[in-house]
N, C-alpha and C positions, 0 to 999 in steps of 0.2 A: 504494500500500500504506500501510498496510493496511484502507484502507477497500473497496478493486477486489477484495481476497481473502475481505472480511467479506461483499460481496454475492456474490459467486463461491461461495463455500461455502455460502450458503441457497439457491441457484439464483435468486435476483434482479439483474435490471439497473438503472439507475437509470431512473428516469421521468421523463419529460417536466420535469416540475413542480419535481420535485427537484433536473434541472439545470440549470435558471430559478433557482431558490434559487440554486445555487453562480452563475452570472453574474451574478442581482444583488450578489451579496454583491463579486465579484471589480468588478464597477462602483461599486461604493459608493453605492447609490440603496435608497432604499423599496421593499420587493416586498407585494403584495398573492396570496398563494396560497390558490389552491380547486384541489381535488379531490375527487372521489367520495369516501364514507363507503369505509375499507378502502384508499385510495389511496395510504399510507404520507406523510398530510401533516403531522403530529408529527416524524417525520424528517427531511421536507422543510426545516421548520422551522428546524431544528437541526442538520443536516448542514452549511452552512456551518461554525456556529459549533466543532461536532467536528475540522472539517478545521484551522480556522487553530488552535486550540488544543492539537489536534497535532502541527502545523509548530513551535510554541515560544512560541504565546501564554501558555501554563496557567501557573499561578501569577504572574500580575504583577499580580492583581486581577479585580475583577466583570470577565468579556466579557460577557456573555449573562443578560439578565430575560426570565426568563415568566412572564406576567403574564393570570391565569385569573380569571374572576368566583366559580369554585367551587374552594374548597382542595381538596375532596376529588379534582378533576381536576388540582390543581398535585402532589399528591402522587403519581397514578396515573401523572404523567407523570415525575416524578423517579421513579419506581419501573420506569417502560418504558425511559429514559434510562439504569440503570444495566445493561440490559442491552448494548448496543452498546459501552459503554466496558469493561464489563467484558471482553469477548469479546475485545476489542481490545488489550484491556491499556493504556488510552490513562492518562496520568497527569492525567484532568481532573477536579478536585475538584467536585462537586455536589450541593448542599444545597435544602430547603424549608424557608419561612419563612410561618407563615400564623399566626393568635391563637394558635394551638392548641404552636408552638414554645415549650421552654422557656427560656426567663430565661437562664439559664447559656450554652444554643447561640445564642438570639439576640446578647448582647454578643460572644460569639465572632465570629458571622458577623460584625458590625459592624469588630469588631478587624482581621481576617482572615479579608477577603470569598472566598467560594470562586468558582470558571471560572464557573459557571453557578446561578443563585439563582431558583427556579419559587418564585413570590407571588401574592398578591392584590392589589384596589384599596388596601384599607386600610393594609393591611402596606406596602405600595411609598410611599400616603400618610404614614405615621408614619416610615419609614427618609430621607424626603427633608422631613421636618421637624427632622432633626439639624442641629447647626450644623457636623457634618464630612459632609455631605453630598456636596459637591463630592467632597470626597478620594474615598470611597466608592464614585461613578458614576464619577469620574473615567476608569477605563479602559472602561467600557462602549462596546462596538461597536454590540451587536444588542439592543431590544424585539423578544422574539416577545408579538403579542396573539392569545390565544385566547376562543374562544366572546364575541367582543366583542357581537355583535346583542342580547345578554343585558342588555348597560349602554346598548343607545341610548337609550334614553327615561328613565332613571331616574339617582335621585340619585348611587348609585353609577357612572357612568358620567360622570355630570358632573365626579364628586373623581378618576376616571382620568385624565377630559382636561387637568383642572388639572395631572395630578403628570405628565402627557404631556410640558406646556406648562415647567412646572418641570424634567424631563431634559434637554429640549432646550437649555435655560440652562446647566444646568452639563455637558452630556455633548453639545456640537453636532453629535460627527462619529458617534454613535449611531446607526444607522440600524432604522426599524421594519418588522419583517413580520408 
């Protein structure tokens, strides 16, 4: 509870894939998840990081980057994310950060980073260009990367892997799905 009551009450079990999510996260290793279009793998994604941030992670800092080639998908997904937290009543704070944030919420997030922070390549490049960068990532668990096939061959894709290469520095026990 109450994540066994939130799927109970939509008539959902969890899936395969989904609890592959929760044992990699419980192993602490890299997960690489596919499922069918409609396969609830946004969930997938982020049901780990729901659970341990219910157990008593929330508020200690970043746990959780999502990190989109398309803001307008980082937003649809902070706006799908606040459904489950809502329903649940979970106290996990979650924001979006894309050009398009204003001035005032960006130094805030920066100040006091919220449980889960949905970005871009750029955005994620300019926030680990600070010189309190460390502090910042510092508690980060999880990179979720989405619609990545988007960044294989292009420039933007290359300043992902850069700032990949830069979390792993300051955030080592971070792990990517």
């Amino acid at each position: 509870e109450p994540f066994a009551g939130w799927f109970a009450g939509r008539g959902w079990t969890l899936r395969a894939h989904q609890a592959a999510m929760l044992r990699a996260a419980r192993d602490d290793v890299d997960a690489l998840l596919i499922a069918p279009t409609g396969g609830g793998k946004t969930l997938g994604g982020f049901l780990p990081s729901l659970v341990e941030l219910a157990q008593g992670a929330a508020g200690q800092g970043l746990h959780t980057l999502y990190v989109s080639p398309l803001k307008a998908l980082s937003t649809d997904v902070g706006r799908n994310l606040a459904a489950p937290v809502q329903e649940m009543d979970l106290a996990i704070r979650h924001e979006v950060r894309t050009g398009d944030t204003p001035q005032n919420r960006r130094v805030r997030q920066r100040r006091d980073p919220p449980d889960i922070l949905m970005t871009t390549p750029e955005s994620l490049a300019l926030l680990l260009s600070y010189p309190d960068a460390p502090r910042f990532f510092g508690r980060l668990r999880r990179v979720i990367l989405d619609e990545i096939h988007a960044l294989a061959d292009n420039k933007r894709g290359a300043l992902l892997s850069l700032g990949l290469a830069r979390l792993r520095s300051v955030s080592p026990g971070a792990r990517l799905v």
